[in-house]
TIVOTI-159687 format. One record per residue (C-alpha): residue in one letter; residue number from 1; y, x, z negated. Coordinates in steps of 0.5 Angstrom, whole numbers, always signed. Layout:
// TIVOTI-159687
+--------+-----+-------+-------+-------+
| residu | num | north |  east |    up |
+--------+-----+-------+-------+-------+
|      A | NUM |     Y |     X |     Z |
...
+--------+-----+-------+-------+-------+
//
This chain:
// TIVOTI-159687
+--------+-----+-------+-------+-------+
| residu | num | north |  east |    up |
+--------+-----+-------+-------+-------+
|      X |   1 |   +18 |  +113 |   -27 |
|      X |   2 |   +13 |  +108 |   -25 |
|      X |   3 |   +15 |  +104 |   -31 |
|      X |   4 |   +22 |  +105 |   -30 |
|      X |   5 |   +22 |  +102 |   -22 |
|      X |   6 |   +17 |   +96 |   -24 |
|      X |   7 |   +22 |   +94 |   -28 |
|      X |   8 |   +27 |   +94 |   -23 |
|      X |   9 |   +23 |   +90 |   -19 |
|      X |  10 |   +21 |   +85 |   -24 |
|      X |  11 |   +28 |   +85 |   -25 |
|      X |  12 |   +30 |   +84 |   -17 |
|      X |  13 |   +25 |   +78 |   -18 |
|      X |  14 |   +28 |   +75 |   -22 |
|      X |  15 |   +35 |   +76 |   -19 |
|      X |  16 |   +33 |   +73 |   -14 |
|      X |  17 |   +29 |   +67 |   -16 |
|      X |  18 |   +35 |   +65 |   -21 |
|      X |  19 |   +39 |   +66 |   -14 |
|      X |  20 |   +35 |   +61 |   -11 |
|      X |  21 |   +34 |   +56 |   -18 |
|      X |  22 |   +42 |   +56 |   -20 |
|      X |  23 |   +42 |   +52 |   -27 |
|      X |  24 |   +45 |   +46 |   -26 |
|      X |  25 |   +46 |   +39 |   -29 |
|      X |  26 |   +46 |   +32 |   -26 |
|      X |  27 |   +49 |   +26 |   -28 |
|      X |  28 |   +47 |   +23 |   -21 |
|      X |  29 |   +43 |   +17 |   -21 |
|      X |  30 |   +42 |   +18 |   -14 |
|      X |  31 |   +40 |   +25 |   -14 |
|      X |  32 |   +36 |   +25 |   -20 |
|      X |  33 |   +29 |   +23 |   -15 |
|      X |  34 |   +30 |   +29 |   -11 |
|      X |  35 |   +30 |   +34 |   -17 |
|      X |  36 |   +24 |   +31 |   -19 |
|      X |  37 |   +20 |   +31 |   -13 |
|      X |  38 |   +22 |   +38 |   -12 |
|      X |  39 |   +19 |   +40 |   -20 |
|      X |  40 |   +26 |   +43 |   -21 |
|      X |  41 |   +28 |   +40 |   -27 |
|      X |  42 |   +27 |   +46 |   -31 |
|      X |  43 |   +32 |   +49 |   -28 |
|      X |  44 |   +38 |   +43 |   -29 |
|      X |  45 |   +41 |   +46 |   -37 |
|      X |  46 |   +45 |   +38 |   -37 |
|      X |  47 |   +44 |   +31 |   -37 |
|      X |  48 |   +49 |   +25 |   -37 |
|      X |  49 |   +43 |   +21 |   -40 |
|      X |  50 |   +36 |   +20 |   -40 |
|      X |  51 |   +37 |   +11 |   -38 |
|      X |  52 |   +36 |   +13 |   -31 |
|      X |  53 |   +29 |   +17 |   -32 |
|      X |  54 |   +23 |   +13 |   -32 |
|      X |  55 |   +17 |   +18 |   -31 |
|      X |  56 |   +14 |   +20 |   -39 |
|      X |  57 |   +14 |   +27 |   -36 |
|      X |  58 |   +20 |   +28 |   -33 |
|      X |  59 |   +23 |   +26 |   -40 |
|      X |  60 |   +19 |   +31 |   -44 |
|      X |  61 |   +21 |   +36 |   -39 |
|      X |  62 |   +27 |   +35 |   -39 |
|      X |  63 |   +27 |   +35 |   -48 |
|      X |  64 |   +23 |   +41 |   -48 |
|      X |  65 |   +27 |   +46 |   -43 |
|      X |  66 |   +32 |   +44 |   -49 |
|      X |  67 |   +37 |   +40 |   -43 |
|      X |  68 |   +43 |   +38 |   -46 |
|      X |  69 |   +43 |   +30 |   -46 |
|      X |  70 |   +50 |   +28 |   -46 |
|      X |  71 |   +50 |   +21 |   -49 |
|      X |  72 |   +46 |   +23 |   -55 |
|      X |  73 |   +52 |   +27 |   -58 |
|      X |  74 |   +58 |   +26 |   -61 |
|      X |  75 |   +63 |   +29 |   -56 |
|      X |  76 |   +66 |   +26 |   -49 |
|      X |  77 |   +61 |   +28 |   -43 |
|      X |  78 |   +64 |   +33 |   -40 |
|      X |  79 |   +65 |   +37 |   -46 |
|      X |  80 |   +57 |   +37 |   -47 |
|      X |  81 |   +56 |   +39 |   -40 |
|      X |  82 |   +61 |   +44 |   -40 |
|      X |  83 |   +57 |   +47 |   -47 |
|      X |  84 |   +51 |   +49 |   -43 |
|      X |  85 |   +55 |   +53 |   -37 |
|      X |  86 |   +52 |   +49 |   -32 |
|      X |  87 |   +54 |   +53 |   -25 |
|      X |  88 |   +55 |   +46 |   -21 |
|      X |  89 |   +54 |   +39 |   -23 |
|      X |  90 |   +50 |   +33 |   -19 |
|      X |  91 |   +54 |   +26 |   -18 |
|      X |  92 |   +55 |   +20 |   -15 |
|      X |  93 |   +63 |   +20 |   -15 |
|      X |  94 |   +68 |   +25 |   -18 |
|      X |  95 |   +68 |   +23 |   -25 |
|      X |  96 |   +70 |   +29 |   -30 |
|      X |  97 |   +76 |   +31 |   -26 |
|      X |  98 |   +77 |   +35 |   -33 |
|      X |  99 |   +69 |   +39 |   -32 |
|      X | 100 |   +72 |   +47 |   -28 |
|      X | 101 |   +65 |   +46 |   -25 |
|      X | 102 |   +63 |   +45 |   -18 |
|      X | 103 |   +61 |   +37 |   -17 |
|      X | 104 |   +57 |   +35 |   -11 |
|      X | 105 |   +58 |   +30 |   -10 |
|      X | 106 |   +51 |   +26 |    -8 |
|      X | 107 |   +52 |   +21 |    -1 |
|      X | 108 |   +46 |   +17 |    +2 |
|      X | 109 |   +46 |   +19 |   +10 |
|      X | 110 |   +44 |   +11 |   +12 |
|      X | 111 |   +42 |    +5 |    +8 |
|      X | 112 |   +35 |    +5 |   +11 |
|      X | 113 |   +30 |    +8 |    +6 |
|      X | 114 |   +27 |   +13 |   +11 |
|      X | 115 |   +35 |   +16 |   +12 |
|      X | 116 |   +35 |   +16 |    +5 |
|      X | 117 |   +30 |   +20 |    +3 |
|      X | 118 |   +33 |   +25 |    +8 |
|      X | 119 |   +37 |   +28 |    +2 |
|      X | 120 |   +30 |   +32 |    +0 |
|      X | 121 |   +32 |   +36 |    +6 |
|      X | 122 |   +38 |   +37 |    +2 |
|      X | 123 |   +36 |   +39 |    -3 |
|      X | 124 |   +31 |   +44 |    -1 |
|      X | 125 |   +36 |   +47 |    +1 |
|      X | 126 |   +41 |   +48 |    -4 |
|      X | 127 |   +33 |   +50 |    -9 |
|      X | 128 |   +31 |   +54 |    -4 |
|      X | 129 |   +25 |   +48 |    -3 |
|      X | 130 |   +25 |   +47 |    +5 |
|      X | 131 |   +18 |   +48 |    +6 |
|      X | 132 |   +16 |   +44 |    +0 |
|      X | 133 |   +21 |   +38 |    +2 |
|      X | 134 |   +20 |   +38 |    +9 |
|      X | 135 |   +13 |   +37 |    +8 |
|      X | 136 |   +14 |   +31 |    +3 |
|      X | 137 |   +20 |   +27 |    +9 |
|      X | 138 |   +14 |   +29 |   +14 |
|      X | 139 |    +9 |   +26 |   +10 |
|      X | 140 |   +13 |   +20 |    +8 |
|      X | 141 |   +15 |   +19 |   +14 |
|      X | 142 |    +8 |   +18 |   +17 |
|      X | 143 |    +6 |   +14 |   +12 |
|      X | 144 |   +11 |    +9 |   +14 |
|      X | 145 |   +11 |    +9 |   +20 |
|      X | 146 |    +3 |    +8 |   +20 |
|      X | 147 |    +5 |    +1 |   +16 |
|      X | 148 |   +10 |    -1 |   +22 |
|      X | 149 |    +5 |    +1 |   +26 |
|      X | 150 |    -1 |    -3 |   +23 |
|      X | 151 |    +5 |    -9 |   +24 |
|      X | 152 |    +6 |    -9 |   +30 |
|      X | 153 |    +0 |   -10 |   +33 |
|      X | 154 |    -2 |   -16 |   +29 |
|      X | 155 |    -1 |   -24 |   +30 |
|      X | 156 |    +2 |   -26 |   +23 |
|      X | 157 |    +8 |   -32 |   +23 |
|      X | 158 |   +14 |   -29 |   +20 |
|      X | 159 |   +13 |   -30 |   +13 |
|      X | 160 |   +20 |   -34 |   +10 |
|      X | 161 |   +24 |   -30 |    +4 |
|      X | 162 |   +30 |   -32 |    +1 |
|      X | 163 |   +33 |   -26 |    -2 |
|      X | 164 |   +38 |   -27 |    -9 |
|      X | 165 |   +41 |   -19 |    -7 |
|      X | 166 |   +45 |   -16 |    -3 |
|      X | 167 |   +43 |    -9 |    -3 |
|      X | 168 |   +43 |    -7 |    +4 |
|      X | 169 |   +37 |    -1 |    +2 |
|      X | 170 |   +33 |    -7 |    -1 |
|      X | 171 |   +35 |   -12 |    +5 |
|      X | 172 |   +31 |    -6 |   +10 |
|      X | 173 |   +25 |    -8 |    +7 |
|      X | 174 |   +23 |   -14 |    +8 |
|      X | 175 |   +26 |   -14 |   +15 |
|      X | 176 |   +22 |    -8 |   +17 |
|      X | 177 |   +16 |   -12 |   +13 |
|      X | 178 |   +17 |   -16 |   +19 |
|      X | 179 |   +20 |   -23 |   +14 |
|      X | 180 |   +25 |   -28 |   +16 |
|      X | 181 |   +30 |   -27 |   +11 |
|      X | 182 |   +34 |   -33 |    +8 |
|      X | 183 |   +40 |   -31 |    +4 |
|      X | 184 |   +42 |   -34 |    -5 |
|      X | 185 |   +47 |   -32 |    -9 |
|      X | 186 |   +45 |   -35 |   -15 |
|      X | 187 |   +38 |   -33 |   -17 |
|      X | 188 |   +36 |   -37 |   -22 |
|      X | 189 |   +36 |   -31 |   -28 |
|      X | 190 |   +38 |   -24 |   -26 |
|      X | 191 |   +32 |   -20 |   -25 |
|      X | 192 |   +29 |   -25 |   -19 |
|      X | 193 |   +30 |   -20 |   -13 |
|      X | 194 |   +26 |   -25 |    -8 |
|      X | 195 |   +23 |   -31 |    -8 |
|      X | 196 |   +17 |   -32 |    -2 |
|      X | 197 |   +12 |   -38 |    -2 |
|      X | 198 |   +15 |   -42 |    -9 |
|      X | 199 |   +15 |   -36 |   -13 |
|      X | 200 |   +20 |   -32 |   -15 |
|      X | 201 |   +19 |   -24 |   -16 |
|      X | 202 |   +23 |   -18 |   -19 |
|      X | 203 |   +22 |   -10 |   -18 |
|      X | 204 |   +21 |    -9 |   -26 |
|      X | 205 |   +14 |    -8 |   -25 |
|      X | 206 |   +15 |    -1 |   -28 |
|      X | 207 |   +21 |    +1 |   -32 |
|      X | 208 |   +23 |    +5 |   -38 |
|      X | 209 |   +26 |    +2 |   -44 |
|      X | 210 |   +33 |    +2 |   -42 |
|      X | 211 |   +30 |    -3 |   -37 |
|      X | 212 |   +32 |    +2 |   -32 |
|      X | 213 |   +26 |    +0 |   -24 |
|      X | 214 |   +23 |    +5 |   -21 |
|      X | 215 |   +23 |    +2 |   -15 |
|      X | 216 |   +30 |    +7 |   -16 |
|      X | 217 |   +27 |   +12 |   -17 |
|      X | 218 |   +19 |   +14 |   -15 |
|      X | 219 |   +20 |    +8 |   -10 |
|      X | 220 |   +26 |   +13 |    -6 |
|      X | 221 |   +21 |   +19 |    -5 |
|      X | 222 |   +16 |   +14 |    -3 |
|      X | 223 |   +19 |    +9 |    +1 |
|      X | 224 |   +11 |    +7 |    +4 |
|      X | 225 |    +9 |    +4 |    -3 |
|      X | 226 |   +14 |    -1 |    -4 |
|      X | 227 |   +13 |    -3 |    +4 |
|      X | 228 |    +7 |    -3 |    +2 |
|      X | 229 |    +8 |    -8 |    -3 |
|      X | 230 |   +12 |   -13 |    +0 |
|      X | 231 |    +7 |   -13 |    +6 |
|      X | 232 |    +1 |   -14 |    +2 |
|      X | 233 |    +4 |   -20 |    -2 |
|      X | 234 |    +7 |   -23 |    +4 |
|      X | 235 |    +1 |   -23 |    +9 |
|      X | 236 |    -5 |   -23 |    +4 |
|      X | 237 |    -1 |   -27 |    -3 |
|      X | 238 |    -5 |   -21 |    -7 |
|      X | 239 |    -1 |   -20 |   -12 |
|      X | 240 |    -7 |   -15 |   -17 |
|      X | 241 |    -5 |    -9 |   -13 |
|      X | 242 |    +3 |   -10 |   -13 |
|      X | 243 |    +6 |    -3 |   -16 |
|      X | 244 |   +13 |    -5 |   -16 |
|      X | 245 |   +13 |   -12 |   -15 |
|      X | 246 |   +12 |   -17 |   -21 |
|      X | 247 |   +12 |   -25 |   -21 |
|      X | 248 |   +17 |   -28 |   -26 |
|      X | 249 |   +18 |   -35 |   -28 |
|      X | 250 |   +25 |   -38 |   -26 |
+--------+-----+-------+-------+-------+
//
């Protein structure tokens, strides 16, 4: 009898972790941060590719989960997700009209790091993850504030920075690093984001061999070390230290 009632509750909770960890797959560049700051990519059964994913970790936890990674195989994505019975779908627009799956579609509340970094509460919700979310956002969030705060009680001249990008996201960085910004549409090759003091830069620094940034992906759940980047650079011109940031010839 008492094995047979350990069973039921061994079985309660698994229902119930199952219930709060769906199986899911991802095809959302924008999402796929969240899934791995909240350590639930064990949970996602599809991936539409690995080009996006620059943490060595994050890969081989997706590999060894045996995750479908659809452009690895011969068939249309949608019929790869489909085979690993998905119970929902992440992505950045509706793209697989022909996939009888749910798709959430993933929409970025601002274009200020700190509302974008908002979606974790998001998606804590949907794992089950509040606590642990709220935690990172609280945390984050302090984090950047005590670089504004260090900013606003200094007497530093506006340092002068052309940017070759029109990325609004990008863009808020510089401006709450306190730069005067000047605007280029022609940079001299395609990774320069910006040019400060004679130099030119990029945020290839870190990149996985698909040359995809992680300025994309850790740098959105960690919005303070990428401001901390570009204030270091702009009003020390330490550039040893620079996580993100990288000098490049022109």
């Amino acid at each position: 009898m008492r094995k047979y009632l350990a069973s039921i509750l061994i079985f309660s909770v698994f229902v119930s972790l199952s219930a709060q960890m769906p199986q899911y797959a991802n095809a959302s560049e924008r999402a796929f941060p969240f899934l791995e700051a909240l350590d639930v990519l064990d949970t996602m059964s599809a991936i539409d590719s690995l080009s996006y994913v620059v943490s060595e970790i994050s890969v081989r936890t997706i590999v060894d989960n045996d995750a479908v990674i659809a452009d690895t195989l011969s068939y249309p994505p949608f019929i790869s997700i489909a085979s690993a019975y998905p119970s929902f779908i992440f992505v950045d627009e509706e793209s697989f009209p022909q996939l009888l799956v749910k798709q959430k579609v993933v929409v970025y509340p601002g274009v200020h790091p700190l509302f974008r970094l908002q979606l974790i509460l998001k998606f804590g919700r949907i794992f089950g993850r509040q606590k642990m979310a709220v935690e990172l956002y609280e945390k984050e969030k302090e984090e950047y504030q005590k670089l504004l705060d260090y900013l606003s009680y200094q007497k530093f001249e506006k340092p002068q920075v052309t940017l070759f990008s029109e990325d609004e996201y990008l863009e808020a960085f510089f401006i709450d690093a306190g730069a005067s910004l000047s605007y280029e549409n022609n940079p001299p090759s395609t990774s320069i984001i910006f040019s400060f003091d004679g130099r030119y830069y990029s945020f290839d620094k870190r990149e996985n061999g698909s040359g995809y940034s992680d300025v994309n992906s850790s740098a959105v759940i960690h919005p303070h070390y990428l401001l901390s980047d570009i204030i270091t650079l702009l009003y020390s011109g330490d550039r040893s230290s620079l996580t993100y940031i990288e000098e490049v010839s022109s």
